[in-house]
Backbone as CSV, one residue per row, in Angstrom:
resi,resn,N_x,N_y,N_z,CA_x,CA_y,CA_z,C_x,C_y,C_z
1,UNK,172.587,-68.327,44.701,172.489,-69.181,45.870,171.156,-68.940,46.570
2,UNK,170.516,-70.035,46.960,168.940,-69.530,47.626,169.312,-69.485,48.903
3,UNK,168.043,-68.691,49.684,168.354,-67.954,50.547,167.484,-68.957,51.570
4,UNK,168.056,-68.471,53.170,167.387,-69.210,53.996,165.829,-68.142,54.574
5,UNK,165.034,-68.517,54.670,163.505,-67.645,55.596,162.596,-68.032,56.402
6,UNK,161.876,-66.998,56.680,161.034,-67.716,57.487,159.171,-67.879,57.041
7,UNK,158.751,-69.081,57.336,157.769,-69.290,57.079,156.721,-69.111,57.951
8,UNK,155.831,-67.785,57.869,154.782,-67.710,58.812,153.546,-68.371,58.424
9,UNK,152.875,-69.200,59.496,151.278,-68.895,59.491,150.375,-67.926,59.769
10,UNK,149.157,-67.465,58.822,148.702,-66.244,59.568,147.845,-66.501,60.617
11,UNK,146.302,-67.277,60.719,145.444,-67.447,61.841,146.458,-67.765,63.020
12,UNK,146.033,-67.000,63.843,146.881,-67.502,65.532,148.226,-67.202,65.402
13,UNK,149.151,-67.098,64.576,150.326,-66.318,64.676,150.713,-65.151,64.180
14,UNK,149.957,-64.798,63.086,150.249,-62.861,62.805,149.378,-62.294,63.479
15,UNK,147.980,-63.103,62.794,146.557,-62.513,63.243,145.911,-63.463,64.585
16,UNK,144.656,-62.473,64.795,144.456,-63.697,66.006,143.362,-64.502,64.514
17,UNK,143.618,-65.199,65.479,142.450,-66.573,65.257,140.600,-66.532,65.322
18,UNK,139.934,-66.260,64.242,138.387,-65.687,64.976,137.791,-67.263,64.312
19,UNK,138.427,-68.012,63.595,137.798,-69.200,63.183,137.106,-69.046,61.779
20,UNK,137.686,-68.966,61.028,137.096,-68.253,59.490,136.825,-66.851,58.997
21,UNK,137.938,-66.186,59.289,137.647,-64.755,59.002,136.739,-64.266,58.128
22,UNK,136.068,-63.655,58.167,135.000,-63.197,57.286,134.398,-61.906,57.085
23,UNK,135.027,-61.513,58.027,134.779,-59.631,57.915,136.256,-59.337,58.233
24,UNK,135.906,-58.065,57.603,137.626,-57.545,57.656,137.387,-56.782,58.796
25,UNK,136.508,-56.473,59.747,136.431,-56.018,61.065,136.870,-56.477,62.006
26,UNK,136.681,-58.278,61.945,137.543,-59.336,62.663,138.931,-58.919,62.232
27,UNK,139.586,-58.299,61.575,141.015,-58.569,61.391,142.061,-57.716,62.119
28,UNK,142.613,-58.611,63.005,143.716,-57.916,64.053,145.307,-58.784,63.993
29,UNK,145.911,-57.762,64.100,147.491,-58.446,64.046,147.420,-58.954,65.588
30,UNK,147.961,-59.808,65.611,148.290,-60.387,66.979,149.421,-59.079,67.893
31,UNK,149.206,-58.551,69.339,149.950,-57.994,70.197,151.796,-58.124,69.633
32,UNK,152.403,-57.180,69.108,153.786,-57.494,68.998,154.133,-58.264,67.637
33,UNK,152.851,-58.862,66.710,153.164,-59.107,65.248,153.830,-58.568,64.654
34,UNK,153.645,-56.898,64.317,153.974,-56.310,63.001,155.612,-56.016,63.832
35,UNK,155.911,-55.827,65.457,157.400,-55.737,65.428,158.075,-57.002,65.639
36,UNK,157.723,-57.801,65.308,158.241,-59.123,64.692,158.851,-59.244,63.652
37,UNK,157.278,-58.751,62.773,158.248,-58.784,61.333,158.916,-57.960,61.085
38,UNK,158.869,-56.677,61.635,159.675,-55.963,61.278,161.395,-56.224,61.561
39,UNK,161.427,-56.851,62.953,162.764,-57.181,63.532,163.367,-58.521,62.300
40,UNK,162.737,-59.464,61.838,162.623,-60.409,60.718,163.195,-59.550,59.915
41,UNK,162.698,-58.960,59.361,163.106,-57.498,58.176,164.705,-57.017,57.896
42,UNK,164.029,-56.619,59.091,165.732,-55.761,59.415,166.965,-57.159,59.819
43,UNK,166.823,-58.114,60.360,167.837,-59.372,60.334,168.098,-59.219,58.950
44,UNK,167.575,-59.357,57.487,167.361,-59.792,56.397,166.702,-61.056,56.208
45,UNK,165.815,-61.543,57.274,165.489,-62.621,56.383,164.163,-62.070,55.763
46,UNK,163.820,-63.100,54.535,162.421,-62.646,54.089,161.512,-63.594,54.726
47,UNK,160.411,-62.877,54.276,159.294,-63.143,55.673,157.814,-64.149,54.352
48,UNK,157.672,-64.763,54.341,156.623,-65.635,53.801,155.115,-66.075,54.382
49,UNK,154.374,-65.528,54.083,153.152,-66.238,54.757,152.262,-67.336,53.636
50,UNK,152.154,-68.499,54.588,151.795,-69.867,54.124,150.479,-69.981,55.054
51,UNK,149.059,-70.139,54.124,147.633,-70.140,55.299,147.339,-71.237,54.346
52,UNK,146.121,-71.913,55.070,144.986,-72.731,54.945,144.170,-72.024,54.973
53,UNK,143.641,-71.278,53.673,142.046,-70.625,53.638,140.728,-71.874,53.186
54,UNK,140.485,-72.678,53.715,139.714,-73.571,53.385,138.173,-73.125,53.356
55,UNK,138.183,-71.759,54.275,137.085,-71.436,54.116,136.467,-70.831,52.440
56,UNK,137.342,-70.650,51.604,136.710,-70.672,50.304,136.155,-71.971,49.948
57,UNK,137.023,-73.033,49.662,136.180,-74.494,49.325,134.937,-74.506,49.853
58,UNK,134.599,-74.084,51.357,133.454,-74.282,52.298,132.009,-73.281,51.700
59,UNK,132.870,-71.947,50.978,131.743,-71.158,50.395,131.855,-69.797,51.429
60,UNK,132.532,-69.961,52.618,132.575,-68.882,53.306,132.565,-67.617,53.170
61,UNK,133.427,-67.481,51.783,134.267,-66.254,51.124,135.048,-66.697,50.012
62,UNK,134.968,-65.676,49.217,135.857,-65.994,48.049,137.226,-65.569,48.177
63,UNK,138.431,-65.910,47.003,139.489,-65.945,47.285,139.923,-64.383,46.669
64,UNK,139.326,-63.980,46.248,139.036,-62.533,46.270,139.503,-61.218,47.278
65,UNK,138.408,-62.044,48.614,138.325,-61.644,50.215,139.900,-61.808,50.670
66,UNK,140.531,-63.365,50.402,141.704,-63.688,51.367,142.632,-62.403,51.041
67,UNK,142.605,-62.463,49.425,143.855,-61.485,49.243,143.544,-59.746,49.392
68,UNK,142.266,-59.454,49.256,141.393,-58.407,49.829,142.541,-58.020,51.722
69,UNK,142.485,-59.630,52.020,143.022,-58.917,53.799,144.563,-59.432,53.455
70,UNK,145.120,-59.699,52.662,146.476,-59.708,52.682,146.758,-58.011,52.276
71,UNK,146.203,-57.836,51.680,146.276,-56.231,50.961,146.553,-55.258,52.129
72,UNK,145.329,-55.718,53.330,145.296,-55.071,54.342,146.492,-55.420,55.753
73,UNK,147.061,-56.288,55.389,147.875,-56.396,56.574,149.196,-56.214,55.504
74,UNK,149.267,-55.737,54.725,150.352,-55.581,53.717,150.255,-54.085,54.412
75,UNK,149.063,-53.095,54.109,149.148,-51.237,54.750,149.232,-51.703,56.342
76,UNK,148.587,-52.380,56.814,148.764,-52.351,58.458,150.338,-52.663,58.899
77,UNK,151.018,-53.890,58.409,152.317,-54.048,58.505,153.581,-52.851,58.471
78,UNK,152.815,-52.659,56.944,153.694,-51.115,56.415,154.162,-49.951,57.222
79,UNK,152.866,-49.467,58.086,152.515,-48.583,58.841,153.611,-48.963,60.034
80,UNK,153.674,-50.140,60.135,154.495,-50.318,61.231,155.883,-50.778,61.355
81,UNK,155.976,-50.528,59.735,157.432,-50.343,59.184,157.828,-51.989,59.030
82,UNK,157.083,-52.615,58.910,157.288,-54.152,58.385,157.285,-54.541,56.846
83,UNK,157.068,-55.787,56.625,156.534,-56.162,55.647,156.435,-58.257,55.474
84,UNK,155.334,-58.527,54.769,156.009,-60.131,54.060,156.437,-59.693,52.763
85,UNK,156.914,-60.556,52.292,157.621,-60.884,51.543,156.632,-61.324,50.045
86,UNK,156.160,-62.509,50.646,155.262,-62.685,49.421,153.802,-63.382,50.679
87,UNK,152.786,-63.460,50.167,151.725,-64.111,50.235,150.869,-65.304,49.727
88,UNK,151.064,-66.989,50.320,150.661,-67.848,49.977,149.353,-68.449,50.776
89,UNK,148.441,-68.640,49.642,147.256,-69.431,50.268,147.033,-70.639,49.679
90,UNK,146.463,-71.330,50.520,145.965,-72.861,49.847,144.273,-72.404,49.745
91,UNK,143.338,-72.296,49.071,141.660,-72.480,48.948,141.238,-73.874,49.263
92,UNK,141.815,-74.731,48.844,141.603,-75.899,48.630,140.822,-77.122,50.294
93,UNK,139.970,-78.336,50.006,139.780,-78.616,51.044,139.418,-80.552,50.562
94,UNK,140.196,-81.297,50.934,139.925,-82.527,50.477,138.234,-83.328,50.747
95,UNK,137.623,-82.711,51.717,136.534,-83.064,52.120,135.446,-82.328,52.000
96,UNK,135.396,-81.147,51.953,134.380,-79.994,52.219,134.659,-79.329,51.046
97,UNK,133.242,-78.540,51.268,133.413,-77.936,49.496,132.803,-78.703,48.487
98,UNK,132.662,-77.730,47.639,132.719,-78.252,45.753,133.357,-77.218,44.651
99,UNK,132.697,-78.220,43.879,133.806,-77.464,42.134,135.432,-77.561,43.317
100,UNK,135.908,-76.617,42.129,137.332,-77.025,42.335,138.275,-76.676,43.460
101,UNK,137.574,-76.171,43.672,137.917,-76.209,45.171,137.865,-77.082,46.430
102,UNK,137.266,-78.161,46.085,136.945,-79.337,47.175,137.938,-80.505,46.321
103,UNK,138.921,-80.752,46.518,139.812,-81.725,46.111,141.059,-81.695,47.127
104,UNK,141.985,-82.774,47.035,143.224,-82.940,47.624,144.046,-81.975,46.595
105,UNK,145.417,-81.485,47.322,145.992,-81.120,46.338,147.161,-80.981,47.242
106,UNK,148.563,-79.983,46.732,149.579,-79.963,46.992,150.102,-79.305,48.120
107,UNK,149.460,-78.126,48.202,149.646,-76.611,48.577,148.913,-76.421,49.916
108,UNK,148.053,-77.416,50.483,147.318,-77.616,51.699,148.088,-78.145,52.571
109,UNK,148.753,-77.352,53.734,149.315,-77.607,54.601,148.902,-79.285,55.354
110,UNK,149.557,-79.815,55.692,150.861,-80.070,55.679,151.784,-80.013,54.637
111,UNK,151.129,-80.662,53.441,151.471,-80.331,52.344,152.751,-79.509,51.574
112,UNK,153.511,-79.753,50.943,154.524,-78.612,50.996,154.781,-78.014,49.454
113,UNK,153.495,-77.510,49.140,153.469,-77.057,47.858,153.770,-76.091,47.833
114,UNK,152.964,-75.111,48.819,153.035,-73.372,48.791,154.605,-73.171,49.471
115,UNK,155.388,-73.718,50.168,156.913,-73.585,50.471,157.695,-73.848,48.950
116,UNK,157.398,-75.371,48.625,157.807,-75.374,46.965,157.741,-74.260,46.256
117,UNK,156.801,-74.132,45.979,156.512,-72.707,44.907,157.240,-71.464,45.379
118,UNK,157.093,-71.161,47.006,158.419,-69.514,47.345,159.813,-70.159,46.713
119,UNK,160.026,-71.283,47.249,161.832,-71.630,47.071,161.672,-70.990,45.680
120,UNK,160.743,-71.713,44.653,160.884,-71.751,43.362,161.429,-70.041,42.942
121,UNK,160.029,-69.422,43.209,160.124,-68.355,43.099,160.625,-66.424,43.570
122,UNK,160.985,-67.616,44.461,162.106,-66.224,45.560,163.142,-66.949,45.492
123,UNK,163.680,-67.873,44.824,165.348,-68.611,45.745,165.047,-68.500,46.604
124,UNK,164.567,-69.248,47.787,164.572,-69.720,48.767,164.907,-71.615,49.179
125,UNK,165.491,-71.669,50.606,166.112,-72.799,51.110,165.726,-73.322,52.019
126,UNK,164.641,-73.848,51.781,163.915,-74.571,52.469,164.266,-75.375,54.079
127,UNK,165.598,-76.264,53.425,166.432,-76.917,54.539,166.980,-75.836,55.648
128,UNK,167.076,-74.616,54.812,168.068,-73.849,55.824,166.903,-72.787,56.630
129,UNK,165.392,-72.963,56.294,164.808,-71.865,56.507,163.962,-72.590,57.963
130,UNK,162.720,-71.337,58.353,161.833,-71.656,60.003,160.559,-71.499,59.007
131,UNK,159.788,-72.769,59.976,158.296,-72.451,59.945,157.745,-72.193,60.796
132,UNK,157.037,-71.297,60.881,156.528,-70.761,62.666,154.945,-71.146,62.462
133,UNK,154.620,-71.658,63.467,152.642,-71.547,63.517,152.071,-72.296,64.769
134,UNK,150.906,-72.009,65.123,150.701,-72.085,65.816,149.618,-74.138,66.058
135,UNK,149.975,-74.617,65.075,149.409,-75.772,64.538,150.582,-76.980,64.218
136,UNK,149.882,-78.253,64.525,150.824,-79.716,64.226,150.873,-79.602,62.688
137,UNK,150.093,-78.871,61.851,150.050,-79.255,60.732,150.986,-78.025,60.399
138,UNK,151.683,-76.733,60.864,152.627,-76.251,60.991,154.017,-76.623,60.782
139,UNK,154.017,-77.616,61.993,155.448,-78.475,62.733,154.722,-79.602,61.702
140,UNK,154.486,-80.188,60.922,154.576,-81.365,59.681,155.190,-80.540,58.734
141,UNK,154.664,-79.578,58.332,154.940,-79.112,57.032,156.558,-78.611,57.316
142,UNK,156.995,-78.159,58.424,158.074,-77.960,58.588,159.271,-79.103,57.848
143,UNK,158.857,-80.480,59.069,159.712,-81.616,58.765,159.300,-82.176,57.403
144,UNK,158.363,-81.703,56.329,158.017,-82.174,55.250,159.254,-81.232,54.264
145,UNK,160.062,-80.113,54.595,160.529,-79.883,53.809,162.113,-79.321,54.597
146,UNK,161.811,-79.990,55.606,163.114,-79.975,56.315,163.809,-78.815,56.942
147,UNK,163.134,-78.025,57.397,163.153,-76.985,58.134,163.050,-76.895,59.342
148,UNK,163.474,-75.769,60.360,163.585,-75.984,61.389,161.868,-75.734,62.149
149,UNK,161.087,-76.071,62.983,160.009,-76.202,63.364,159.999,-75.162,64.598
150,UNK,159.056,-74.081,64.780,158.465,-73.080,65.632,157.044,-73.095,66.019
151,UNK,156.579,-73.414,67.381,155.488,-73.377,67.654,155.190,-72.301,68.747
152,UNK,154.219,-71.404,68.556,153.968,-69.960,68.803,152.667,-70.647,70.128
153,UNK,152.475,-70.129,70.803,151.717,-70.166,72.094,150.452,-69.531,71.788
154,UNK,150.101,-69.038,70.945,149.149,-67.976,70.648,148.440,-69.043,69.692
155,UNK,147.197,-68.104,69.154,146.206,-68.880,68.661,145.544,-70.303,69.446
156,UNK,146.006,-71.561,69.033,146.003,-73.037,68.888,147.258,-73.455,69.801
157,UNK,148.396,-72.521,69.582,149.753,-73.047,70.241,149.522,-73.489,71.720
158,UNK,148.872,-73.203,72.267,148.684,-74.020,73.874,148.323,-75.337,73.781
159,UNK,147.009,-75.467,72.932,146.165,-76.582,72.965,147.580,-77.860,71.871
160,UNK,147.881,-76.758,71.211,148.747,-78.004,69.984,150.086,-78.704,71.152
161,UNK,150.615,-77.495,71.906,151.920,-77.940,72.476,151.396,-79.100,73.697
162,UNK,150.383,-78.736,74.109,149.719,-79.639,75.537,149.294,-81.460,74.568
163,UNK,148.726,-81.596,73.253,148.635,-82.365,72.491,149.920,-83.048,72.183
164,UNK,150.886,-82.438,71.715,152.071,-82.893,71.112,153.044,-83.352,72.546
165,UNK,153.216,-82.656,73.534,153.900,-83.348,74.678,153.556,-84.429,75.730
166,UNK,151.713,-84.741,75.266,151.445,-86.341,75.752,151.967,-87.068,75.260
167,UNK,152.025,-86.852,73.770,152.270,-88.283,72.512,153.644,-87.871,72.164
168,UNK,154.916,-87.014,73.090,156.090,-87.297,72.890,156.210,-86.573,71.405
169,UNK,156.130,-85.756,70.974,156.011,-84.979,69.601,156.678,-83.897,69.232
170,UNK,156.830,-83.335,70.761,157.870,-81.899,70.478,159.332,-81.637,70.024
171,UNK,160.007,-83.378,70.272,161.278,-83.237,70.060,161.697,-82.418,68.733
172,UNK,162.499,-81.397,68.736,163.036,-80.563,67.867,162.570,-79.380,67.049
173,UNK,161.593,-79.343,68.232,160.398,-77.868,68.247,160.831,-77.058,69.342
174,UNK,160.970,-75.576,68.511,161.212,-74.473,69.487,159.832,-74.202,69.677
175,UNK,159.452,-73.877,71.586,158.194,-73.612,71.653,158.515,-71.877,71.767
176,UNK,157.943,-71.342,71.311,157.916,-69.921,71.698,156.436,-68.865,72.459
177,UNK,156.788,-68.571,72.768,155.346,-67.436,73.362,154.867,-66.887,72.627
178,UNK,155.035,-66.323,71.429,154.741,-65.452,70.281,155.357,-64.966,69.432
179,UNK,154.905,-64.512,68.525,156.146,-64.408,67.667,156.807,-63.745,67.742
180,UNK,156.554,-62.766,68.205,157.941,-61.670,69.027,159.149,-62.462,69.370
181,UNK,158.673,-63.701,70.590,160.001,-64.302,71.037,160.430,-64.970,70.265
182,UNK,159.707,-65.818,68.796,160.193,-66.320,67.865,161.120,-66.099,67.255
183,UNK,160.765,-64.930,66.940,161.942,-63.787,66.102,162.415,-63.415,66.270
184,UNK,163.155,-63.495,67.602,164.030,-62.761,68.615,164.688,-64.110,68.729
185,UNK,164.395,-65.387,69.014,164.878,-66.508,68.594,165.834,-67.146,67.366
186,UNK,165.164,-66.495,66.124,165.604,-67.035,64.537,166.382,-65.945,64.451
187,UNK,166.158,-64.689,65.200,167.647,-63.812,64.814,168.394,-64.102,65.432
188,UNK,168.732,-65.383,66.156,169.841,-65.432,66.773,170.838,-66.698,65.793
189,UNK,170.368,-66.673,64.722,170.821,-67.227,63.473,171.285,-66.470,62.618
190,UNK,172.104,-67.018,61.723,171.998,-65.626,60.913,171.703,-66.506,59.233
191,UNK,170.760,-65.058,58.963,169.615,-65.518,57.387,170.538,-66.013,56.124
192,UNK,172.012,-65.889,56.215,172.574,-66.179,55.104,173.006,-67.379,55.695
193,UNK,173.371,-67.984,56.881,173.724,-69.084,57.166,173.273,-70.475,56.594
């Protein structure tokens, strides 16, 4: 039977947001991240991270680098008695870029490739699972695979929620403060449900 989880973004909701990470010096868990996931953890649900690294298509960094800092928030998490689950990136960029990396493709948020591929490969339940982030293209990819929608205050989440409640958009979005309260939120579910 597949399981229900949760789907994190990393810029602006694990990590902060520096706008194309590019040194691993820039790299900070967001205030109260790693006991997020950890509280995630211990609920049982599994924990998924789904990014837009577009900055490879752009030339920024190679995809090398992305998983270089997944590595690192894999020991930073650890340390703090957390963990994800698995690690998904999109490289990809329909406009920017070249070689193969500058194309449309599946797995580019909104997109719901990189959720496809966990269900595939973790049993996971898409319908029954959260996407948390701090982005509209977050809350799409959510309703693209029928999940419940979390928008985090942090990063982008101010500017996205102040955007989305002119044009009437929030209906059936939990807004949260961070992911702390997120996850203090989705455990009030329960992961086999």
């Amino acid at each position: 039977m597949s399981r229900a989880a949760v789907f994190l973004d990393r810029d602006g909701t694990l990590v902060e947001d520096v706008h194309y990470l590019r040194r691993m010096e820039d790299l900070r868990l967001l205030p109260g991240a790693a006991g997020a996931v950890r509280r995630l953890n211990r609920a049982g649900w599994p924990v998924v991270v789904v990014t837009n690294q577009s900055g490879v298509a752009r030339g920024y960094f190679a995809e090398t680098f992305v998983e270089e800092v997944h590595r690192e928030l894999d020991r930073r998490l650890a340390a703090e008695g957390a963990r994800v689950d698995r690690w998904y990136y999109c490289p990809h960029h329909p406009e920017a870029g070249e070689g193969p990396y500058h194309r449309a493709c599946r797995c580019r948020k909104p997109a719901p490739g990189m959720v496809e591929r966990a269900a595939a490969e973790l049993g996971l339940d898409p319908a029954r699972s959260f996407v948390v982030g701090d982005g509209g293209v977050d809350l799409d990819l959510a309703a693209a695979v029928g999940a419940r929608a979390v928008l985090v205050r942090t990063g982008q989440g101010r500017q996205t929620e102040r955007r989305l409640a002119e044009g009437g958009g929030l209906a059936g979005v939990h807004v949260a403060e961070d992911l702390a309260a997120a996850a203090e939120w989705i455990c009030g579910f329960s992961s086999s449900s």
